[in-house]
N, C-alpha and C positions, 0 to 999 in steps of 0.2 A: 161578318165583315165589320171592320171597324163604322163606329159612326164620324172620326174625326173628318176631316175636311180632305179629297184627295187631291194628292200635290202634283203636279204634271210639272214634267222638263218646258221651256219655256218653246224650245227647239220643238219640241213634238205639236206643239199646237198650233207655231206656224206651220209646219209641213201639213195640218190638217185644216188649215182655213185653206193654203194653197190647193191641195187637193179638191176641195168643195165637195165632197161625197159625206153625205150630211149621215149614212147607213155607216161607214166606215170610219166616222168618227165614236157613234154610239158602242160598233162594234170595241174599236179601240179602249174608250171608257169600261166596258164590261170585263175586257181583258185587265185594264188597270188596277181594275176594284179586288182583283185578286179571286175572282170566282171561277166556277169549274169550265176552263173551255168547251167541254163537251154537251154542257148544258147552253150554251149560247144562243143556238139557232132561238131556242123553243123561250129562251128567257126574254128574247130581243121582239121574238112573234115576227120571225123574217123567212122566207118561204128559202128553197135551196138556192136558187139564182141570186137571191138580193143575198143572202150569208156567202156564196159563193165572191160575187162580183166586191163584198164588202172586204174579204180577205186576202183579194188580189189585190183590192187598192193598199192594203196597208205594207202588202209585200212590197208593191212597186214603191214605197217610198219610206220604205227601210223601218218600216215600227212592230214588226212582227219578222221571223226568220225567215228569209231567203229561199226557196225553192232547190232542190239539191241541182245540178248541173246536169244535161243530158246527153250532151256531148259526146261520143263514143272515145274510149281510150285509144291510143295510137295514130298514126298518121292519115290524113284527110285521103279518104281511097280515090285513085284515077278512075274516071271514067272512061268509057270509049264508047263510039257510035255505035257499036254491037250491042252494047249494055241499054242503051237506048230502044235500039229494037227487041231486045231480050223483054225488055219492060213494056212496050209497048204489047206485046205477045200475050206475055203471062197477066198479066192487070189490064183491061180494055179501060180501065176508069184513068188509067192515064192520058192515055189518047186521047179521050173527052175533054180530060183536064189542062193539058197541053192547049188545045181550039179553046175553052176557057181564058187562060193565058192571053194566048193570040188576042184574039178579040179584045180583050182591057187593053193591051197593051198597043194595039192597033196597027200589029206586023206580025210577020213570018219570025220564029223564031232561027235565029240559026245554031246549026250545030253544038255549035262551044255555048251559047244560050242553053237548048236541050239539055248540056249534062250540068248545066250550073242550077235548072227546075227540080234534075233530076236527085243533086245529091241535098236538097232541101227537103224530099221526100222521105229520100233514102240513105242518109250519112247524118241529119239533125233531126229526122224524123218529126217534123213539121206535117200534120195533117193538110189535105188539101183546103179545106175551109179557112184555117189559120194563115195558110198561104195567101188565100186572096184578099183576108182583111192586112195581110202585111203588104202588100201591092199597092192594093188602097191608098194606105197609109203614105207609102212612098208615092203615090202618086198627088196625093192633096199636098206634100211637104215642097215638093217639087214646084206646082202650081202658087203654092205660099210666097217661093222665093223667086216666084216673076217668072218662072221656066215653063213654058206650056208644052214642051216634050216630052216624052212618055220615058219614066225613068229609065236607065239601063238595066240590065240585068247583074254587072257586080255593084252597083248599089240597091239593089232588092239583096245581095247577098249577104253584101257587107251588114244592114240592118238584119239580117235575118242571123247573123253569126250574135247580132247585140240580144235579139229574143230569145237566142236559142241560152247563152249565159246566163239569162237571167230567169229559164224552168217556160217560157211561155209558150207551151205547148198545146194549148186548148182554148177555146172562142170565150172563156169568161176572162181568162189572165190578158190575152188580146185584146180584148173590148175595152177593158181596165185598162191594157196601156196605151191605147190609144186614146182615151178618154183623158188619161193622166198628161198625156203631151199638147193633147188640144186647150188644155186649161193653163198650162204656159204658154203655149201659143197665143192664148187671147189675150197674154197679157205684156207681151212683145208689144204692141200698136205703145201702151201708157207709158212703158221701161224708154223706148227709143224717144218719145217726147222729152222725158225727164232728162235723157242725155241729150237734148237738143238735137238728135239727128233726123230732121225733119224730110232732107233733097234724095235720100235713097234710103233703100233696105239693108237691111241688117246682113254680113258678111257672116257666113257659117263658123267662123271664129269668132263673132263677137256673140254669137245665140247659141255657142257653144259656154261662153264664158256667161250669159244672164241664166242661161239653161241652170249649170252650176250654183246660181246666187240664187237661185230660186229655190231648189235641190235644198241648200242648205238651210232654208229657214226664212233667207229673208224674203220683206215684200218691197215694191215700189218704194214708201217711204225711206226703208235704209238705203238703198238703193240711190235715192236718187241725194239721199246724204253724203253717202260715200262719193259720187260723182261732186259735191261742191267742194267737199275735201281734195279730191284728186285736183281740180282747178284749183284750187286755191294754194297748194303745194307747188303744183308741177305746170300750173298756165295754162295747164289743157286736157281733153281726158285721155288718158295713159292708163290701157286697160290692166294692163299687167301689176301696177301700182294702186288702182282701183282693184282690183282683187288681192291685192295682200292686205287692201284696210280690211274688205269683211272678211278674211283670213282669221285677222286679228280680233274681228267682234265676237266671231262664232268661237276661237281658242277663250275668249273673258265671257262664253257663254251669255252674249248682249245680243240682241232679236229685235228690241222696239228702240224706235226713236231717242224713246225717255228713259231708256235705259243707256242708252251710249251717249245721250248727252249728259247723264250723271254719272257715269262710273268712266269711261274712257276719256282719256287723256288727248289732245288731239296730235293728229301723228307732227313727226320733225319735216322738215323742209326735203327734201332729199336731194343727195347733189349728185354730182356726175354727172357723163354726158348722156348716160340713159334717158335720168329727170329732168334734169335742171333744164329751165329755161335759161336761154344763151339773153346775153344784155339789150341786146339790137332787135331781137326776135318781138317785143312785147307780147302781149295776151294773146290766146289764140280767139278771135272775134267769137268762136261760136261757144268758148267759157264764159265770155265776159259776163253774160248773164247771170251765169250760176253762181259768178263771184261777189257779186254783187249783191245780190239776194241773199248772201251765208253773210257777208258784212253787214247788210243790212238788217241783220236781227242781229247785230252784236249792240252790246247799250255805249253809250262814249262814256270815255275814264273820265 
């Protein structure tokens, strides 16, 4: 291997402080360095779980290849209540598994529930285990955003259609992506201060759009840059304008502070009635701060 110094994408090191799996960053480095992946486990001294758990994290966040798709070719098959009893017949571990269900979920399933457990089994071929940490999973997500009712069952599916896309078919890629989402999650509480949104929770469209900025690279700090930006343009924060600035960072491949305060340009005003603040309207009170504080580190002329 070379001895010279190795160069990382700037992009890839954030996505690995974001991650915090201090295994799957080593693993990453070794993959870098240009040496034999086959040799890894044994080079690394990582038993199969920690090299396992390490290569799922790096899939879930796009620094190693994708997982092939497991999805069955052609159209999602119909169930029917017959098919249910068929199953329940032939495999007695459904049955079980079914009273499993129930119980997390603290009801009776009904019918149209049944064949939506069943083609998770048997149409995405999700093991039962995998099944209940996706449950879980939707069940803390649920709990996170103030709802203390037991999710439904097409949002256990509708997530379960996002795992199945993405190869997680087995309790280390599961554990990894559930680990991966709890580590943007913790960091929701510091993003919503930075936006000032202190009197409520975060609307699934806007932790779909931090989910996103997080994804790409950045942390808090741009973040909460991009937000003085966005007030200081538009009067207020305007998500959709707020994500075409870091749009724009990650296209000029700029990730730290002190990089987009030295290389980008600061955006234009934008007008219209999308942005622009109307004459009458003034500041929206919960900018004002942010404007302030981005004024206030500028030097006078």
């Amino acid at each position: 291997m070379d001895d010279a110094l190795l160069s990382l994408p700037q992009q890839d090191i954030c996505k690995l402080l974001a991650a915090g799996n201090g295994d799957a960053a080593l693993l990453y480095l070794y993959l870098r360095s240009g040496r034999d992946p086959a040799e890894a486990r044994q080079f690394l001294k990582m038993n199969e779980n920690r090299y396992e758990q390490a290569m799922a994290s790096l899939r879930l966040i796009g620094l190693v290849q994708e997982r092939r798709h497991i999805l069955h070719p052609g159209e999602h098959p119909v169930y029917t209540e017959q098919d249910i009893f068929a199953e329940m017949a032939r495999n007695r571990n459904f049955g079980s598994f079914v009273d499993d269900v129930q119980n997390r979920l603290g009801r009776k399933l009904s019918t149209e529930e049944l064949k939506i457990l069943l083609s998770l089994r048997d149409y995405l071929r999700l093991p039962d285990d995998v099944i209940t940490v996706l449950i879980n999973f939707c069940w803390d997500r649920s709990r996170n955003r103030g709802n203390q009712r037991a999710p439904s069952m097409r949002t256990i599916e509708r997530e379960a259609y996002i795992w199945a896309d993405n190869g997680i078919d087995n309790m280390v890629d599961a554990i990894a992506y559930v680990q991966q989402k709890q580590a943007v999650q913790s960091q929701f509480g510091g993003i919503r201060r930075a936006l000032q949104i202190y009197d409520r929770r975060l609307t699934q469209s806007e932790e779909r759009y931090i989910t996103k900025w997080l994804d790409m690279g950045f942390g808090e700090p741009e973040i909460s840059l991009a937000y003085e930006r966005t007030c200081l343009n538009c009067g207020s924060l305007k998500w959709p304008y707020m994500n075409s600035i870091l749009e724009s960072w990650q296209k000029q491949n700029l990730y730290t502070v002190d990089q987009i305060m030295q290389h980008d340009r600061a955006p234009e005003r934008p007008s219209g009635s999308k942005f622009a603040q109307s004459a009458a309207g003034g500041v929206d009170p919960m900018a004002r701060k942010a404007i302030e504080r981005l004024l206030g580190n500028k030097e006078e002329p």
